[in-house]
TORPA-4810 file (N, C-alpha, C, O; in nm, 3 decimals):
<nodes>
NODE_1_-2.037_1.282_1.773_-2.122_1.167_1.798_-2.036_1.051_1.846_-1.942_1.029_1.769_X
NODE_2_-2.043_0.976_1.947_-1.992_0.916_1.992_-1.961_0.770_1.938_-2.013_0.690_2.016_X
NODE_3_-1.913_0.723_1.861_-1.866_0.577_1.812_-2.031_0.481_1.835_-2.104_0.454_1.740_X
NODE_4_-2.057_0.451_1.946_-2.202_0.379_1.979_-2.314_0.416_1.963_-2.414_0.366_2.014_X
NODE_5_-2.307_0.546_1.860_-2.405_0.608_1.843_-2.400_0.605_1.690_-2.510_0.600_1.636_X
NODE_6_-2.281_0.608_1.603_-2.286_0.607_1.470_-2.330_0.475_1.390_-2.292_0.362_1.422_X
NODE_7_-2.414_0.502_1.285_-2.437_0.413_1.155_-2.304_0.301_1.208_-2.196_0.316_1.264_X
NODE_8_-2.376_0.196_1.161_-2.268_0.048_1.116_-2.204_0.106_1.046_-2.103_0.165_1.086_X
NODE_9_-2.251_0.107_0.893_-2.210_0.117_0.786_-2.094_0.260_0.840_-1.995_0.194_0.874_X
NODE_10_-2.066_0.368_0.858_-1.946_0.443_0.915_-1.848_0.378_0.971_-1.730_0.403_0.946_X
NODE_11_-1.890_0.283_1.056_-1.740_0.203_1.112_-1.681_0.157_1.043_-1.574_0.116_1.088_X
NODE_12_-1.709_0.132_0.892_-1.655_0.034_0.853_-1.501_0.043_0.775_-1.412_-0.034_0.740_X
NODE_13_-1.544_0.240_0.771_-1.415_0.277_0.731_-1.324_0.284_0.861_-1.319_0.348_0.966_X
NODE_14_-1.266_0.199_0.805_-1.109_0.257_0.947_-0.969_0.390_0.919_-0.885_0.407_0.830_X
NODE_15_-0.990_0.435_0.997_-0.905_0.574_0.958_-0.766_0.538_0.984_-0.758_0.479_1.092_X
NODE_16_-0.657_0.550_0.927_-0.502_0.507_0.967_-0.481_0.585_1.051_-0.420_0.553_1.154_X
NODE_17_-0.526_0.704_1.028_-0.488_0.848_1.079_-0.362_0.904_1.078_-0.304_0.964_1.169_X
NODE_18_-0.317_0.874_0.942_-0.194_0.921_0.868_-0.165_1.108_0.867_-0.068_1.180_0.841_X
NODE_19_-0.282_1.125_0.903_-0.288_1.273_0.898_-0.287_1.350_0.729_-0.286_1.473_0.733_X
NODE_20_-0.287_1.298_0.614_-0.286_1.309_0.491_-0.407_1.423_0.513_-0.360_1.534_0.538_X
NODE_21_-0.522_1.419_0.509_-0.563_1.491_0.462_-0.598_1.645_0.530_-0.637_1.755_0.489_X
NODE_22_-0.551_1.565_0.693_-0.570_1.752_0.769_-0.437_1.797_0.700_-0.450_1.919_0.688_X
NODE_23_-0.327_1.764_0.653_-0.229_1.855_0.624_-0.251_1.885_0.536_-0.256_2.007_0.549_X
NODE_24_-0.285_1.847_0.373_-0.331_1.906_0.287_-0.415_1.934_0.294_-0.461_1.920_0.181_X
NODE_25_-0.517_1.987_0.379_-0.619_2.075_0.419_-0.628_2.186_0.469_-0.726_2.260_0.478_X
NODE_26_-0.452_2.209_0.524_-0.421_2.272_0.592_-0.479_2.299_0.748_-0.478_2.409_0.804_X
NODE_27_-0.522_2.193_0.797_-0.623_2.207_0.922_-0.567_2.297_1.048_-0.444_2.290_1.056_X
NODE_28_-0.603_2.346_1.107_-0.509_2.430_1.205_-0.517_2.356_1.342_-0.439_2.380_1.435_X
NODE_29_-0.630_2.252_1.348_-0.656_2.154_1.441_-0.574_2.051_1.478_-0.582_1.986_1.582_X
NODE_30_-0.468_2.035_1.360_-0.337_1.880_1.315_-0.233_1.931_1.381_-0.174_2.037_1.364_X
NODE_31_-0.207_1.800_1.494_-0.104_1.841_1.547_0.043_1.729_1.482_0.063_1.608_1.478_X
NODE_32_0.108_1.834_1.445_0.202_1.765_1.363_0.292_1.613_1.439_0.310_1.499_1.395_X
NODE_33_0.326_1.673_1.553_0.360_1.597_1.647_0.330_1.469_1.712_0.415_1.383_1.732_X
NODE_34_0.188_1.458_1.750_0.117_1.362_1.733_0.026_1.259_1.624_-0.017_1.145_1.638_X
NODE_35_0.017_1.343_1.526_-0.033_1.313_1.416_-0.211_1.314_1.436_-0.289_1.250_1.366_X
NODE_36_-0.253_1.411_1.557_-0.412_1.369_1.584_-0.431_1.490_1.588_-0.355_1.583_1.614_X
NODE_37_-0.578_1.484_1.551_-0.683_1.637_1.553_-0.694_1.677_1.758_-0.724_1.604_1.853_X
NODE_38_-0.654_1.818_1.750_-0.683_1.836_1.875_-0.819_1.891_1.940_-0.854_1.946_2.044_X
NODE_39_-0.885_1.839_1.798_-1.059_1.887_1.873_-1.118_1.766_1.850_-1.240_1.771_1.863_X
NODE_40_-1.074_1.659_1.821_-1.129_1.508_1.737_-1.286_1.516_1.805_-1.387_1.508_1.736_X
NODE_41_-1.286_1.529_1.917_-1.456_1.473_2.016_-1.548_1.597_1.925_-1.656_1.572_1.871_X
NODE_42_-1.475_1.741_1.921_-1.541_1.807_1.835_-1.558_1.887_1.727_-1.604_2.001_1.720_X
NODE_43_-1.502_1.792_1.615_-1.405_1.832_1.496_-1.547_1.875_1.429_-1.641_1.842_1.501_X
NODE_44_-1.581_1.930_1.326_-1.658_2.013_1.236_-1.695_1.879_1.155_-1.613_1.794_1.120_X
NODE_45_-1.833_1.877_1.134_-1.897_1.739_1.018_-1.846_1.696_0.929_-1.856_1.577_0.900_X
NODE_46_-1.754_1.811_0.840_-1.703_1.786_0.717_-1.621_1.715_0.755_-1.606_1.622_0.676_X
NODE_47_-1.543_1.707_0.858_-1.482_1.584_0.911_-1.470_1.463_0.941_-1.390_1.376_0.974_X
NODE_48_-1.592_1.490_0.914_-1.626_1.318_0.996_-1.697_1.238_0.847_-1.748_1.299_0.753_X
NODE_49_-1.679_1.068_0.861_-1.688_1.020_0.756_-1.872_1.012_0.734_-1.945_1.020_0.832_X
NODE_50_-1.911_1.001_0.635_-2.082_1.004_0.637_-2.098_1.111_0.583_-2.137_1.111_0.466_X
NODE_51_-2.069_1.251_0.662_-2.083_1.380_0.603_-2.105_1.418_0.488_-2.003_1.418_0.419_X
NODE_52_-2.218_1.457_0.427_-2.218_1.487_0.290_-2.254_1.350_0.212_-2.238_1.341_0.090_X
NODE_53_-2.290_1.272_0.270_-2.299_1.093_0.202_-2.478_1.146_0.136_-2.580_1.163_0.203_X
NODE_54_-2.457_1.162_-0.038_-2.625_1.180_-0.116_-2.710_1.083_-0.024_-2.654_0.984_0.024_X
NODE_55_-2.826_1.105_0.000_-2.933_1.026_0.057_-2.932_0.854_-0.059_-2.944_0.735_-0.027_X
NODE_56_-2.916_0.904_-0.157_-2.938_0.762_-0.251_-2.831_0.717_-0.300_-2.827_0.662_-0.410_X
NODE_57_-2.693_0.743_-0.197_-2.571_0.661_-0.243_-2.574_0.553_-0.178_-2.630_0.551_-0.068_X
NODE_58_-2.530_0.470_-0.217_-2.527_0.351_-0.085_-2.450_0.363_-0.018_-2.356_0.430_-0.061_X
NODE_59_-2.440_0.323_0.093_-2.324_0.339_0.224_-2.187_0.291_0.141_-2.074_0.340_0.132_X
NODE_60_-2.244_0.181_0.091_-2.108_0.087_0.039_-2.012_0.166_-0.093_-1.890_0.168_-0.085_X
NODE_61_-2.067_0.212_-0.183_-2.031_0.302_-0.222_-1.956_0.415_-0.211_-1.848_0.440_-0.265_X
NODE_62_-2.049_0.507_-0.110_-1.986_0.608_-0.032_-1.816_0.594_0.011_-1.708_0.640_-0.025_X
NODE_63_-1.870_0.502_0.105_-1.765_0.406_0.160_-1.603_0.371_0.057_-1.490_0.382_0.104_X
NODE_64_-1.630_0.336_-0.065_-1.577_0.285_-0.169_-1.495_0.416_-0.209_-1.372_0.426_-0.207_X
NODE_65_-1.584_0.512_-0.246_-1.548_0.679_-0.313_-1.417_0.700_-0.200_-1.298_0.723_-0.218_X
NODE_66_-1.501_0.681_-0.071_-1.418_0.752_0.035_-1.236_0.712_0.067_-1.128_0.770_0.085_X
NODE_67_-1.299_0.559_0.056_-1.113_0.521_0.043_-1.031_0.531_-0.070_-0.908_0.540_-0.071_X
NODE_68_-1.114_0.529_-0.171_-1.021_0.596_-0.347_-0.995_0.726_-0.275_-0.919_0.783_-0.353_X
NODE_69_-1.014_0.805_-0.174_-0.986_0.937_-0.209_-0.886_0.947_-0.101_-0.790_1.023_-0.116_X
NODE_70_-0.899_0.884_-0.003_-0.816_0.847_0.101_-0.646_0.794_0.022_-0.543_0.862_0.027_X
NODE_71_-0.655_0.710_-0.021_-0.540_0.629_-0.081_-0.517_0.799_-0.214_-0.394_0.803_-0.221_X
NODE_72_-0.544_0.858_-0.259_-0.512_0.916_-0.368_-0.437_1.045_-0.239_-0.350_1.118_-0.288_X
NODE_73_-0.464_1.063_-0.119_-0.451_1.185_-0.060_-0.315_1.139_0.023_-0.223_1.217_0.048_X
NODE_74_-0.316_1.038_0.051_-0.136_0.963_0.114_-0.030_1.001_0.026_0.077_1.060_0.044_X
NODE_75_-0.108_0.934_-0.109_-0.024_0.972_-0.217_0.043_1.119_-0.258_0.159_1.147_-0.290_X
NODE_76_-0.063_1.190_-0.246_-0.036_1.315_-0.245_0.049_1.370_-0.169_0.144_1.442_-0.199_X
NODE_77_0.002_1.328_-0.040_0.081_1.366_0.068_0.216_1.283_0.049_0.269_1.360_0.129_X
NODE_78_0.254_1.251_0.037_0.424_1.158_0.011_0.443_1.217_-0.072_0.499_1.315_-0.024_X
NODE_79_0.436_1.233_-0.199_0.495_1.320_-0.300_0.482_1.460_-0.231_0.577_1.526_-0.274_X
NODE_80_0.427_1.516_-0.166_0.476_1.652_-0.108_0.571_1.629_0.000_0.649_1.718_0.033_X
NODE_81_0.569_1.502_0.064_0.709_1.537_0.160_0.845_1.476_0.087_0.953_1.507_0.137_X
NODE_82_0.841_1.389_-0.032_0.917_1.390_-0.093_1.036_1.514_-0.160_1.159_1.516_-0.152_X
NODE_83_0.920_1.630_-0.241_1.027_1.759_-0.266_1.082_1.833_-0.190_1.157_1.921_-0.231_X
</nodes>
């Protein structure tokens, strides 16, 4: 879906695009090199932020969950390139 087509409330997360979570996802799409998905225009839903958002969560919320999990998955990811 094209950026001008998505919910407000979706923009509001901004992605670093640290790549944290396609690598611990093991994505086969992550290009290490660049640090970007090489299907991004047509990456799979679970990908994309919204996805899976309960009908009676609030965006803001959602939103909220989404960057606690974001910030917990950097983390993760640094302590794995740490060992």
């Amino acid at each position: 879906m094209p950026v001008s087509e998505r919910p407000t409330w979706q923009l509001a997360f901004d992605c670093s695009a640290c790549g944290a979570c396609c690598r611990l996802l093991n994505c086969a799409h992550f290009d290490e090199q660049s640090n970007l998905c090489t299907i991004y225009e047509r990456r799979p839903d679970v990908c994309r932020i919204g996805y899976g958002r309960p009908a009676q969560m609030p965006p803001e919320q959602y939103l909220s969950l989404t960057r606690q999990a974001c910030t917990a998955l950097q983390a993760l990811d640094k302590t794995r390139d740490d060992t």
